[in-house]
C-alpha positions in Angstrom: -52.6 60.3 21.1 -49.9 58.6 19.1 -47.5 56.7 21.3 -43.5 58.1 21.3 -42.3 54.7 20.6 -43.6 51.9 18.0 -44.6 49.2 20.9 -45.6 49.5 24.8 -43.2 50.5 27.3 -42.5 48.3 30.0 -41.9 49.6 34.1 -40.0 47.3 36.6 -39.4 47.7 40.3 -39.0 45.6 42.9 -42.8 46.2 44.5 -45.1 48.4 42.5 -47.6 50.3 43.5 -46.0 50.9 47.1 -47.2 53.5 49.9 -43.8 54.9 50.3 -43.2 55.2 46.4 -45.6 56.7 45.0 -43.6 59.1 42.8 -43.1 56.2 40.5 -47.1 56.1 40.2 -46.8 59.8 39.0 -44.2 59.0 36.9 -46.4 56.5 35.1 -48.9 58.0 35.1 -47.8 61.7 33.3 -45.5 59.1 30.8 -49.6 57.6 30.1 -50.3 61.4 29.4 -47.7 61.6 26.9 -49.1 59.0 25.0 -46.9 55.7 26.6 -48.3 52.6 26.6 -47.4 51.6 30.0 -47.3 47.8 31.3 -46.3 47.9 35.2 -44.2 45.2 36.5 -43.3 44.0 39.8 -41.8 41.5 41.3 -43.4 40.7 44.5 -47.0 41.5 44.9 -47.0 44.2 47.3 -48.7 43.6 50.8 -52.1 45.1 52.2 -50.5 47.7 54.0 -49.2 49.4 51.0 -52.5 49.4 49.6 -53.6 52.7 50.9 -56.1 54.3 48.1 -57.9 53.6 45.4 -54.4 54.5 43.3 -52.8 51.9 44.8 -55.5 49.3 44.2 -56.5 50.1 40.4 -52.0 49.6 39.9 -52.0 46.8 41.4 -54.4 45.1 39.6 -53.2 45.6 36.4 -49.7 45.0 37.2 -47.9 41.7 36.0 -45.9 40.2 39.1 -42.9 38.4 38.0 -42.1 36.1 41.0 -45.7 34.6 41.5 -45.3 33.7 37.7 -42.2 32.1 38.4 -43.1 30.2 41.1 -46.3 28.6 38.7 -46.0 26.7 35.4 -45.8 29.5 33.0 -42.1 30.2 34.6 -40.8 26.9 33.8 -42.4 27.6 29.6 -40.9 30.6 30.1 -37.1 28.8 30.4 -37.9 26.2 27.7 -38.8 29.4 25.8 -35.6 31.9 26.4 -33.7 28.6 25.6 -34.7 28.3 22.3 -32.6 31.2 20.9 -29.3 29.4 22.0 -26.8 32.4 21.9 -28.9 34.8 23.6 -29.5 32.0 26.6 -25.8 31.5 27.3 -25.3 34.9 26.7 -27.7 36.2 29.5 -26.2 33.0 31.7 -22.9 34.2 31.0 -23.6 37.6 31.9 -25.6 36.6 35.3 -22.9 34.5 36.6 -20.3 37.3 35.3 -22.1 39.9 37.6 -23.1 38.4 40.3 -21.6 38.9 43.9 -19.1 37.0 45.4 -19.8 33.5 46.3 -22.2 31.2 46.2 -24.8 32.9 47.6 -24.6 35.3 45.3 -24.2 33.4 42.2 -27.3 31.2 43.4 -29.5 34.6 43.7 -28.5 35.5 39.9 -29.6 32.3 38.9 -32.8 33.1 40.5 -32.9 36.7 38.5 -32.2 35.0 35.4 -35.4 32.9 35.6 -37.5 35.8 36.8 -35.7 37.6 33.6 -37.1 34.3 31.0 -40.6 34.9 32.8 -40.4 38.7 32.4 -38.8 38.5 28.6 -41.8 36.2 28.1 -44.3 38.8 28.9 -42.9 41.5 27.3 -42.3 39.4 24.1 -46.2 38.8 24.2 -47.5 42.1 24.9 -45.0 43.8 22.2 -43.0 45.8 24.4 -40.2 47.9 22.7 -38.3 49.2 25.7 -38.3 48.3 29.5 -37.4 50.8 32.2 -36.7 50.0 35.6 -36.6 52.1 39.3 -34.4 51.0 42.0 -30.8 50.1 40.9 -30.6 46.8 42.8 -32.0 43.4 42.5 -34.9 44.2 40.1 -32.7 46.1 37.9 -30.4 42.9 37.6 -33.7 40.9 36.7 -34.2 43.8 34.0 -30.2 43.7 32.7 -31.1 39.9 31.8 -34.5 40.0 31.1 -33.1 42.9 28.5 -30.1 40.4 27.4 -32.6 37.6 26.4 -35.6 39.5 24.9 -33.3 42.0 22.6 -35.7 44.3 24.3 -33.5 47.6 25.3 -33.0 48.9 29.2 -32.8 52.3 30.9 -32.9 52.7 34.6 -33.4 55.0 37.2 -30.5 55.4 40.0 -31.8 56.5 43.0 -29.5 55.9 45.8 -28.0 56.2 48.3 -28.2 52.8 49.6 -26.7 51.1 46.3 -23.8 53.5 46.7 -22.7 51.8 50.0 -22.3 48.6 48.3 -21.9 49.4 44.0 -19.7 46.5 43.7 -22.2 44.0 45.0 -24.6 45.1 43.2 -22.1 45.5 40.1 -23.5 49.3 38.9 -20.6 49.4 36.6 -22.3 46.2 34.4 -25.7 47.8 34.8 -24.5 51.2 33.6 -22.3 49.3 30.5 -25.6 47.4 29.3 -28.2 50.0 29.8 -29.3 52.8 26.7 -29.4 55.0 29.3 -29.4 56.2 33.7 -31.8 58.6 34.7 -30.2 59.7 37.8 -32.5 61.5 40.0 -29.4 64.2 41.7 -26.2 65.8 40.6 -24.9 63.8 43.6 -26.4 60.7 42.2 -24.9 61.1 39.0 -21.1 62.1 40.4 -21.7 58.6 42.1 -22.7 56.8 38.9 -19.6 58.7 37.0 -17.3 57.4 40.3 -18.7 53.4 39.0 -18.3 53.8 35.2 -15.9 53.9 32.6 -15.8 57.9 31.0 -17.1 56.4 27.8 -20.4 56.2 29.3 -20.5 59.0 31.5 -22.7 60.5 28.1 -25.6 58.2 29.1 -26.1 59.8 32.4 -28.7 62.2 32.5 -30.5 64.2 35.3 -34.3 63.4 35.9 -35.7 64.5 39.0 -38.6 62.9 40.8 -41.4 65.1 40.5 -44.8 66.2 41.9 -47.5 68.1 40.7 -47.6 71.1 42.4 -51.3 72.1 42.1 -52.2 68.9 44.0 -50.9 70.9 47.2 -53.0 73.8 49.2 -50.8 76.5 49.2 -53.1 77.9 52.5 -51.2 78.9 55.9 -51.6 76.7 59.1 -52.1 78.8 61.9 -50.9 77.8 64.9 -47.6 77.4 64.9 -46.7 74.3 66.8 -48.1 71.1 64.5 -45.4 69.0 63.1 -44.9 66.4 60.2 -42.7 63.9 59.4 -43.6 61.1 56.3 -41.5 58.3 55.9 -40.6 54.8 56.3 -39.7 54.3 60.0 -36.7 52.4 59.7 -33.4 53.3 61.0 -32.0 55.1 57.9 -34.8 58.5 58.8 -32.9 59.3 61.9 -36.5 59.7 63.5 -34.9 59.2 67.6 -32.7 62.3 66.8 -36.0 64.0 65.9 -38.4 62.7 68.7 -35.1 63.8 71.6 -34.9 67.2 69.7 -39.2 67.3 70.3 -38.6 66.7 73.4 -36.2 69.2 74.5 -38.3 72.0 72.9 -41.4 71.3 74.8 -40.1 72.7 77.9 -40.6 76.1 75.8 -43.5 75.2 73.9 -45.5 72.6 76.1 -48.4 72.5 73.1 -45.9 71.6 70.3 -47.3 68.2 68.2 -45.7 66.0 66.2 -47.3 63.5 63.3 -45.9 60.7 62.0 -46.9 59.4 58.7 -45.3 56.1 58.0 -44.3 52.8 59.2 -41.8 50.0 59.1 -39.5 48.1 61.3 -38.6 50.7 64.2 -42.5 51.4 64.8 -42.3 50.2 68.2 -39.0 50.8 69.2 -39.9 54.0 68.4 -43.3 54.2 70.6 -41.3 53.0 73.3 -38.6 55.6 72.8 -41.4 58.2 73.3 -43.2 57.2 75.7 -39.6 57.2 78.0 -39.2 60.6 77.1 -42.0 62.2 78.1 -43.6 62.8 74.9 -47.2 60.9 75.6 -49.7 62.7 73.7 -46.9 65.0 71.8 -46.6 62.7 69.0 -49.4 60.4 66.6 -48.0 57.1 65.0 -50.4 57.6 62.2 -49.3 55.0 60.1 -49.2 54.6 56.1 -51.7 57.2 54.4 -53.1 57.9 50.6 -51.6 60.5 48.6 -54.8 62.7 49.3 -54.6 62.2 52.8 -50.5 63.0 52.9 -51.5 66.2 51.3 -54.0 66.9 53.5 -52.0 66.8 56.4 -49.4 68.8 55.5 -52.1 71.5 54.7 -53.0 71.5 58.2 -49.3 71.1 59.4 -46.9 74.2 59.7 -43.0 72.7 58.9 -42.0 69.2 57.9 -39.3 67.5 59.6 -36.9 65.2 58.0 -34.2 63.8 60.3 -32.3 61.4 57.9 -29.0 59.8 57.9 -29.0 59.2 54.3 -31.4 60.3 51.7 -31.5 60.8 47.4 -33.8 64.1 46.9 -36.7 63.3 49.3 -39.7 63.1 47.4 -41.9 64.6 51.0 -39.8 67.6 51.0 -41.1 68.3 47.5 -44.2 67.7 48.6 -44.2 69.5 51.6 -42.6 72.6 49.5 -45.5 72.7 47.1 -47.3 73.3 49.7 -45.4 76.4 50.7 -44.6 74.7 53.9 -41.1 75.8 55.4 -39.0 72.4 55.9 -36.0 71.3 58.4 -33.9 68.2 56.8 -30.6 67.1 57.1 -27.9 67.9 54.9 -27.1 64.4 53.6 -27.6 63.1 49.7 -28.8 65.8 47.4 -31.0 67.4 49.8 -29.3 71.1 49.3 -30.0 70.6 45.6 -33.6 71.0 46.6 -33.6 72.8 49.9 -31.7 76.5 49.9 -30.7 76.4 53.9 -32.3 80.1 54.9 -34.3 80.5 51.7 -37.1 78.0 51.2 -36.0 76.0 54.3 -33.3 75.2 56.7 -30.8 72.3 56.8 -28.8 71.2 59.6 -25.9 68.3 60.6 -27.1 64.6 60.2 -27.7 62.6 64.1 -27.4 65.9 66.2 -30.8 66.6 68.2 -29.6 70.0 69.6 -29.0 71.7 66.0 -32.7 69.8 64.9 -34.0 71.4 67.7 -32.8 75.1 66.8 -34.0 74.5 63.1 -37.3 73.5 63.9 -37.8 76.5 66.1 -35.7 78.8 63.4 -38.3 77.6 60.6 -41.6 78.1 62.9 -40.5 81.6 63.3 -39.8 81.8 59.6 -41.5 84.2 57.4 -44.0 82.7 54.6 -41.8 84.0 52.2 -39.7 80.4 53.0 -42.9 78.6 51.9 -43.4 80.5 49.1 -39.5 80.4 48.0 -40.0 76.2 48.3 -43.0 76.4 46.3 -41.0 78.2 43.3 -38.0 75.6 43.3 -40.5 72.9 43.2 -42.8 74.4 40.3 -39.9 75.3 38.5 -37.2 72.2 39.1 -39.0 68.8 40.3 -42.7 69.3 38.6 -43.7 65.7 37.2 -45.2 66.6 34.1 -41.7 68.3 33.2 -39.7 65.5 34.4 -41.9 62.4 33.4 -41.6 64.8 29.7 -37.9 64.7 29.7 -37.5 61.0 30.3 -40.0 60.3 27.5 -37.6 61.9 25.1 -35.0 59.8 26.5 -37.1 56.8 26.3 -37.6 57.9 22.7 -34.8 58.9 21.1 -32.4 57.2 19.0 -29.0 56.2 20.5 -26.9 58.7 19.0 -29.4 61.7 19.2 -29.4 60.3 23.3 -26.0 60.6 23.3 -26.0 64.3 22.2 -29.1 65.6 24.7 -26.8 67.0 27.7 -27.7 65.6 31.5 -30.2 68.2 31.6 -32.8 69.6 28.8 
């Protein structure tokens, strides 16, 4: 298969392959099918517990980490080598101290960008990469803004939010969305954000690609009892998971058998073990930690809604998941969650940090009919399948600058 661009394409984020991201895996992997040559980047090595299947390891060991390099000799060539093209050195030093956050911290950590950027333009230089595209709009996007300024190498991006869009300024979006060729923004409410932190005169390089899934990975088969539970995702503060372990709680004193799973881990863990053993809810809910893709799947086969409680969220790759599955889900309507879930058609939504309206979705959506599941499984096929998506940003990738500035936000 002939490739859509003359040389490889590179992929940055900040840890690659991760448990919790592994919609960038499928991303990479259906941009392979296309006919990409795809060199993964990182720039931390991620840790064991990410490592959750043999997806993860085969990644991982083909990906080039960016910060271990640094840290060895080949960072310090990598310098003496950006420096040789004079203007395009003090241009990219111009440009890191130009966007970097106020004060001296944050001119020292895009000094430290700026040599992970030679080290990176080093290794795309050598294994003939044409164009570099990076997830997560933050720190390893800034690395990829330089490393782009000093190779000649061109940079998209994909904007995921919403974290970056509590602090845009920090993180200077406005430069990132100047210099790139083009934003894949996963949402109509990440792109109004990306619009709010441009000038209009680039509003044309925002375009709408959705994360995706492939549907036909999911079982489509009905649970049958009625009372088994599923949450997947990070436990950290941000998931709203107390709100969804006090609504648990409150409807077991009308259905005693009721069981909750949670797939995922992360700082709150055992604050959150704590919180539900004080509750009552021994034996009501499994901390079952980080699981494979396969395995995710197969639990929400045997589960009958998924639960997602959060404060703040993109388009929650789980509920696609979980959708594709024909599973009826609860979430909160925060981010572009109601681009993806219609409240009373393929799922229900409900206020952000109140346990009491949690607790009458979750007992709305086990009553629901499986028209709901089937109704989520549609919008997924139809709006967030990966082969489509991972298609649409290839032609992106591909395309010239002015025939990219013609394509629409959508296909």
């Amino acid at each position: 298969m002939t490739s859509p661009i003359p040389g490889k394409l590179a992929y940055l984020t900040g840890e690659y392959p991760r448990a919790t991201d592994t919609f960038i895996q499928r991303e990479v992997a259906a941009l392979r099918d296309q006919g990409f040559d795809v060199l993964t980047c990182s720039i931390r090595k991620t840790g064991p517990e990410h490592i959750v299947g043999p997806e993860q390891q085969a990644e991982q060991a083909q990906t080039y980490h960016v910060l271990p390099a640094v840290k060895t000799g080949a960072g310090l060539k990598a310098q003496f080598r950006a420096m040789r093209d004079v203007k395009r050195y003090f241009g990219a030093l111009r440009l890191a101290w130009q966007s970097a956050p106020k004060g001296v911290k944050g001119r020292l950590y895009n000094m430290i960008y700026l040599a992970e950027a030679a080290a990176l333009s080093a290794h795309m230089q050598d294994n003939g990469v044409t164009h570099l595209h990076n997830h997560i709009a933050k720190a390893s996007c800034t690395v990829a803004m330089l490393a782009s300024h000093l190779s000649g190498v061109p940079y998209s991006f994909t904007l995921h939010g919403p974290d970056i869009f509590y602090a845009p300024e920090h993180w200077r979006l406005d430069k990132k969305i100047e210099t790139a060729s083009f934003v894949a923004c996963i949402s109509e409410f990440c792109r109004s954000q990306a619009m709010l932190w441009s000038e209009t005169d680039h509003w044309n390089k925002l375009h709408i690609v959705h994360c995706g899934i492939d549907p036909a990975v999911y079982a489509d088969t009905l649970a049958t009892t009625g009372k088994n539970l599923l949450f997947v995702g990070r436990l950290a503060s941000v998931k709203g998971v107390p709100i969804l372990l006090d609504a648990l709680a409150a409807i077991r004193a009308q259905h005693p058998d009721m069981h909750l799973t949670l797939i995922g881990d992360g700082p709150e863990r055992t604050a959150l073990e704590a919180r539900a053993a004080e509750i009552g809810l021994d034996g009501a809910v499994t901390f079952a930690g980080y699981k494979s893709q396969a395995e995710v799947a197969d639990a929400l086969a045997q589960s009958d809604a998924l639960i997602l409680p959060s404060f703040a969220e993109g388009v929650p790759v789980v509920l696609m998941e979980a959708m594709a599955a024909a599973r009826p889900v609860v979430a909160t309507r925060v981010g572009g969650v109601a681009e993806l879930v219609e409240d009373g058609v393929s799922g229900f939504t409900v206020a952000p940090g109140d346990p009491v309206a949690l607790a009458v979705g979750i007992l709305d959506v086990l009553d629901a009919s499986p028209a709901m599941g089937a109704a989520g499984r549609a919008k997924v096929a139809a709006e967030f399948n990966i082969a489509t998506e991972a298609a649409w940003l290839g032609q992106l990738i591909a395309a010239s600058p002015e025939a990219r500035a013609d394509m629409g936000k959508r296909p």
